[in-house]
C-alpha positions in Angstrom: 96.1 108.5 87.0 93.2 108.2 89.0 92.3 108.0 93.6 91.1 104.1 92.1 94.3 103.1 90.5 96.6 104.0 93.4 94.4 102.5 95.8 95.0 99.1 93.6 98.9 99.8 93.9 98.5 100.4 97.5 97.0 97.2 97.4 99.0 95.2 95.6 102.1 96.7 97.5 100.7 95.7 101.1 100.3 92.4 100.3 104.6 92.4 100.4 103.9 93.4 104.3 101.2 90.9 105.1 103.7 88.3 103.2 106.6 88.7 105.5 105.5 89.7 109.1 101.7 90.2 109.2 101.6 90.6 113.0 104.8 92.9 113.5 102.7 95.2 110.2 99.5 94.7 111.5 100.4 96.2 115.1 102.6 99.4 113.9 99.1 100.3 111.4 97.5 100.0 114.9 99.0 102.1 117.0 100.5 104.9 114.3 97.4 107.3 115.3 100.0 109.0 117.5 103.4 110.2 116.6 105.0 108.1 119.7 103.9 105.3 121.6 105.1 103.5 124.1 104.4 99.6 124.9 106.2 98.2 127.4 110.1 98.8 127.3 109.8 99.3 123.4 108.8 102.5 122.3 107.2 102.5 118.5 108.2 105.8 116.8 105.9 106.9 113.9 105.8 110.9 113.6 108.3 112.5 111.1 109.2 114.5 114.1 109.7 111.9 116.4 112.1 110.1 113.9 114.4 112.4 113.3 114.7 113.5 116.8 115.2 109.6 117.7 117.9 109.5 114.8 119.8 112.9 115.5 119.7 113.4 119.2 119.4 110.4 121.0 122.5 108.4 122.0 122.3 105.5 120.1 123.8 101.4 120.9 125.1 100.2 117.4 125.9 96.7 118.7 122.6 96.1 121.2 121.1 92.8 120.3 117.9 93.7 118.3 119.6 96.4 116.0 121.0 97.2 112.9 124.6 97.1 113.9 124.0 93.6 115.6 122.8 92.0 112.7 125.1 92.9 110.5 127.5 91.3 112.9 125.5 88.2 112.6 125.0 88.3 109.1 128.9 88.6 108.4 130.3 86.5 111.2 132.3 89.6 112.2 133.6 91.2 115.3 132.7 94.3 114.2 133.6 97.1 112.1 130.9 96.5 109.6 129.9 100.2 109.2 126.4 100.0 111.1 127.9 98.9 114.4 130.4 101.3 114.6 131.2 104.1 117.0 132.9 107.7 116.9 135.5 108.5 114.5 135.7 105.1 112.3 131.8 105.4 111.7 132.7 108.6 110.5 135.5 108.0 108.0 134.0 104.6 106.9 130.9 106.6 105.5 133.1 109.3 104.2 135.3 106.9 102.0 131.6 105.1 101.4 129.7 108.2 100.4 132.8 109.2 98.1 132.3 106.4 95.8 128.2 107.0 96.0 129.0 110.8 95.2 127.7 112.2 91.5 130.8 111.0 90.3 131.1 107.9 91.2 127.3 107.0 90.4 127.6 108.6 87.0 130.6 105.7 86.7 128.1 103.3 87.9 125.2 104.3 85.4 128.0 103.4 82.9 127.6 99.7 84.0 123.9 99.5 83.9 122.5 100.8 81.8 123.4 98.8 78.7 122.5 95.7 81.1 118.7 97.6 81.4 118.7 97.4 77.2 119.8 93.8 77.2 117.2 92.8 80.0 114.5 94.9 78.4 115.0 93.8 75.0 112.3 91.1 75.8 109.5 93.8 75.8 110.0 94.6 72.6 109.2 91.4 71.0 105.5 90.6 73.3 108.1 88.6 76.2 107.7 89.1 79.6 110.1 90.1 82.1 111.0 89.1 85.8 111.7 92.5 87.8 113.0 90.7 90.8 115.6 88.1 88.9 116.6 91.6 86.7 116.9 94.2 90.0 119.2 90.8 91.3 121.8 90.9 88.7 121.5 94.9 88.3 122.6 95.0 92.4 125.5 92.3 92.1 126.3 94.0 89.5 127.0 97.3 91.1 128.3 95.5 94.4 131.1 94.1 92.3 131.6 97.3 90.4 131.9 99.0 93.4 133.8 96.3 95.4 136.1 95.4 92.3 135.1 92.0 92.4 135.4 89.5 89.3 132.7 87.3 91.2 129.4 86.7 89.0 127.1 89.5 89.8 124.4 86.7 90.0 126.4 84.7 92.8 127.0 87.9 95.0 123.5 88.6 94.8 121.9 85.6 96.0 124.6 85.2 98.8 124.1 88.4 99.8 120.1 88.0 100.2 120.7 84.7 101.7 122.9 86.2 104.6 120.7 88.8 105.1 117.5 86.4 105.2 119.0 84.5 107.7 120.2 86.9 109.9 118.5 89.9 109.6 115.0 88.5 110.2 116.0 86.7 113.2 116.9 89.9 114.5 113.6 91.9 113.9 110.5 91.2 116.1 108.5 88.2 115.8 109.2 84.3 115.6 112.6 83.3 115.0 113.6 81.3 112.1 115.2 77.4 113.1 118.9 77.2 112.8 119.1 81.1 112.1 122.6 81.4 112.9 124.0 78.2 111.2 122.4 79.4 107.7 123.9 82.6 108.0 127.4 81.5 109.0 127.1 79.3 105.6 125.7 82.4 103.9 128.3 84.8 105.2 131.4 82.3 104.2 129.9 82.1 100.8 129.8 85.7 100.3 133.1 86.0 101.8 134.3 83.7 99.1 133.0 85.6 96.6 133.8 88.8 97.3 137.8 87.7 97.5 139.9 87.0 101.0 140.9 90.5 100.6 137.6 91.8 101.2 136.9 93.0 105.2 133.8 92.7 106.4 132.2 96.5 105.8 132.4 95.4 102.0 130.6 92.1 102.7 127.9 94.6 104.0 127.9 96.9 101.4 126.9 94.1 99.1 124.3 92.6 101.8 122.7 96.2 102.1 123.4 97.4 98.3 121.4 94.0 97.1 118.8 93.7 99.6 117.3 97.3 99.4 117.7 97.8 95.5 115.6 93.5 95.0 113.1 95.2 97.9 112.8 98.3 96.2 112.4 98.7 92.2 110.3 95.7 91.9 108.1 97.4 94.0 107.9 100.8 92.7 107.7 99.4 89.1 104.7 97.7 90.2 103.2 101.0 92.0 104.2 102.5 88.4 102.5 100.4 86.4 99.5 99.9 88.9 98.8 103.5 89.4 99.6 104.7 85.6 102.3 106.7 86.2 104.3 105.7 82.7 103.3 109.1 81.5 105.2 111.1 84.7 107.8 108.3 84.1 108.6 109.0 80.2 108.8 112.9 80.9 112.4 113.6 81.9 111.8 116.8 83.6 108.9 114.8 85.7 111.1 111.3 86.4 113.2 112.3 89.3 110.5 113.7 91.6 108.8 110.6 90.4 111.3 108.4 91.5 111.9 109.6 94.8 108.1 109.7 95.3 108.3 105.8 94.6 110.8 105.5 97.1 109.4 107.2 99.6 106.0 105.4 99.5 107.3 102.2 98.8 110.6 102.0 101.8 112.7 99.4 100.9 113.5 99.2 104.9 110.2 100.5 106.1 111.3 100.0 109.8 114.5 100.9 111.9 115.1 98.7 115.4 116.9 100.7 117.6 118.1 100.8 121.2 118.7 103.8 123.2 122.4 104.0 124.6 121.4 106.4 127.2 118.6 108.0 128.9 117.1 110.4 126.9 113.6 111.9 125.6 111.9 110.9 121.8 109.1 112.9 120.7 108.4 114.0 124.7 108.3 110.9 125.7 111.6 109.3 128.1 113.9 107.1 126.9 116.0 104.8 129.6 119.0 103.4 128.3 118.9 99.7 126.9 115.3 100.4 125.8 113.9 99.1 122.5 112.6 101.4 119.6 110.9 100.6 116.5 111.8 103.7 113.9 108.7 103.2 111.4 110.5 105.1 108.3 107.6 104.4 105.9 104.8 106.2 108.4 107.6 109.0 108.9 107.4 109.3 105.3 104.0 109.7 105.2 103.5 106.3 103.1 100.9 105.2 104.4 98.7 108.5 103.5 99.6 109.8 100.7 99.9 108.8 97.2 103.5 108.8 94.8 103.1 112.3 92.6 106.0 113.8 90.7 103.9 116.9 90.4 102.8 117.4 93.7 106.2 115.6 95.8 105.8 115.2 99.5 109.6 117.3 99.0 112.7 116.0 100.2 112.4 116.6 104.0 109.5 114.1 103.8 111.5 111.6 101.2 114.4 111.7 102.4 113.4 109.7 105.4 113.3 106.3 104.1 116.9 106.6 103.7 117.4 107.8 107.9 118.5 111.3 108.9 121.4 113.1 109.7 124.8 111.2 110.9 122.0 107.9 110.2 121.0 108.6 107.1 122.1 106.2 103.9 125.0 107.1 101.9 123.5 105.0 99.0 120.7 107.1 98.6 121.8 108.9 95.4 122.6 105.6 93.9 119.2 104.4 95.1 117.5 107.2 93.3 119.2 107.4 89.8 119.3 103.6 89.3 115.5 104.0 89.9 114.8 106.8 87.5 116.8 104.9 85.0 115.0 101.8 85.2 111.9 103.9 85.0 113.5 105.7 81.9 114.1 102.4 80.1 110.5 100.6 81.0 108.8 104.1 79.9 108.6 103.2 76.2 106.6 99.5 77.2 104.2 101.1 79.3 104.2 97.6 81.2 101.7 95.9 83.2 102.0 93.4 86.2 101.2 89.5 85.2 102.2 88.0 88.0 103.5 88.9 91.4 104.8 86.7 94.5 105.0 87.7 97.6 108.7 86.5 98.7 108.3 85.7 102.5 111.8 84.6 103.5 113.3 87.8 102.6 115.5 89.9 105.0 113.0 93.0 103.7 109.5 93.1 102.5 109.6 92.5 99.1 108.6 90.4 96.2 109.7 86.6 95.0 109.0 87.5 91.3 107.5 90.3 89.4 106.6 89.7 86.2 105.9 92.9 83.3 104.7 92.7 79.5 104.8 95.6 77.5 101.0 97.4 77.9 98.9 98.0 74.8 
């Protein structure tokens, strides 16, 4: 592991941000010389500070147009209730019931699932094949969804209409141009996944699956490829080592490397004001520090600088356990190959910044 090799993975890895919205990247690299910055009515939040302050303290509007909450909405057809555009007392309990099932328990249930699908989509590397990261973090997410869910749907099928309701909605919603016909490909996108999910399924399920399978395509892909890119297989093959690994990986990588926000009342972020109905940009991978410093399991950043890819306090993502034992066991299984990166594509439709295919061989 040398400086050279992860400045080749930090490489590689920004080309996933230059693929999807080049301009919307391009500005927050700009301007993230100062913990808070204000332009216009939209203030762009960078400083670890800053973004928990913005995440714990400020009144927040889950259904503003522009936010989390309202494209979810979007993405599901719903009028509501979809876990990120709730208020009060049901946001509450519906993360409760959600973080009980992503509890040690219920992910060690979980683990149960995959990893004899890792061995089986591995296998490959054994004999010289290759392997596609992206098509195998795919069915390993729909695959969890309908464990989770109880759904009899092909994993495969609830995967792909879960990224296609989250292409189509969730980019319309962040900053930039606007895809054509946004809304009508997600309506077809949300029925689909509705359909496959079962008519008994509400709507917070539908987003479990859009949320469980877009993060986990975004994210192991690319942290196999910082891995591999950077020599980390050693780190990654020592058991004691592989945890702090794989939360470093997450942290520089940030499967949702920015948060749109609006501010539900006047308040202050970082010492700057907030007025109510005002726009902020919660840059989770600079609040993170992944944009300075480099993915080391013996030197981690610690969790009060990890865990903020996955939000803070009443914000933060119940899935984040899941996130980071499905990653260490993917690591775990790939150890043995040592792989390298033959081919990478940029996918630049996606709902997060990510890659169309990723494709590994064993290394010599």
């Amino acid at each position: 592991m040398t400086a050279g090799s992860h400045a080749r993975a930090r490489r590689r890895d920004r080309r996933v941000y230059l693929g999807s919205h080049p301009l919307l990247f391009g500005l927050l690299a700009a301007t993230r010389g100062r913990p808070v910055r204000r332009l216009g009515g939209t203030l762009l939040v960078h400083g670890a500070d800053a973004y928990r302050e913005a995440l714990t303290r400020l009144p927040l509007d889950r259904t503003a147009a522009g936010t989390t909450g309202a494209a979810a909405r979007s993405a599901l057809r719903g009028g509501g209730g979809v876990l990120f555009d709730q208020e009060g007392g049901g946001h509450r309990a519906d993360r409760r019931d959600l973080a009980g099932g992503l509890g040690a328990a219920g992910v060690e249930q979980l683990r149960a699932g995959w990893q004899p699908l890792l061995v089986r989509r591995l296998a490959p590397l054994s004999r010289g094949g290759e392997v596609d990261l992206v098509d195998l973090a795919r069915e390993l997410a729909g695959s969890v969804v309908c464990e989770l869910l109880g759904c009899a749907a092909d994993p495969r099928d609830v995967a792909a209409a879960a990224a296609e309701a989250a292409a189509a909605s969730v980019r319309s919603h962040l900053p930039g141009p606007r895809r054509p016909r946004a809304e009508a490909a997600a309506a077809r996108a949300a029925d689909r996944l509705r359909r496959l999910l079962g008519p008994a399924e509400e709507a917070r399920a539908a987003m479990v699956a859009v949320a469980a399978v877009n993060t986990t395509v975004a994210a192991l892909p690319r942290a196999v490829a910082w891995c591999a890119d950077a020599g980390l297989w050693g780190q990654a093959a020592d058991g004691a080592l592989r945890p702090a690994l794989a939360e470093e990986l997450l942290r520089v990588t940030a499967a949702s490397p920015l948060l749109p926000r609006v501010a539900a009342a006047d308040g202050a972020v970082g010492g700057c004001p907030v007025r109510g109905g005002e726009r902020l940009l919660l840059v989770a991978r600079h609040a993170a520090q992944a944009h300075r410093r480099d993915p080391d399991a013996a030197r981690p950043a610690g969790p009060a600088a990890a865990g903020l890819v996955f939000g803070a306090g009443p914000h933060a993502c119940p899935g984040a356990r899941l996130a980071r034992v499905q990653l260490a066991d993917v690591l775990a299984a790939l150890a043995p190959h040592r792989p390298v990166v033959t081919r990478a594509r940029v996918d630049r439709g996606a709902a997060l910044p990510g890659w169309r295919s990723l494709t590994v061989r064993a290394g010599s």
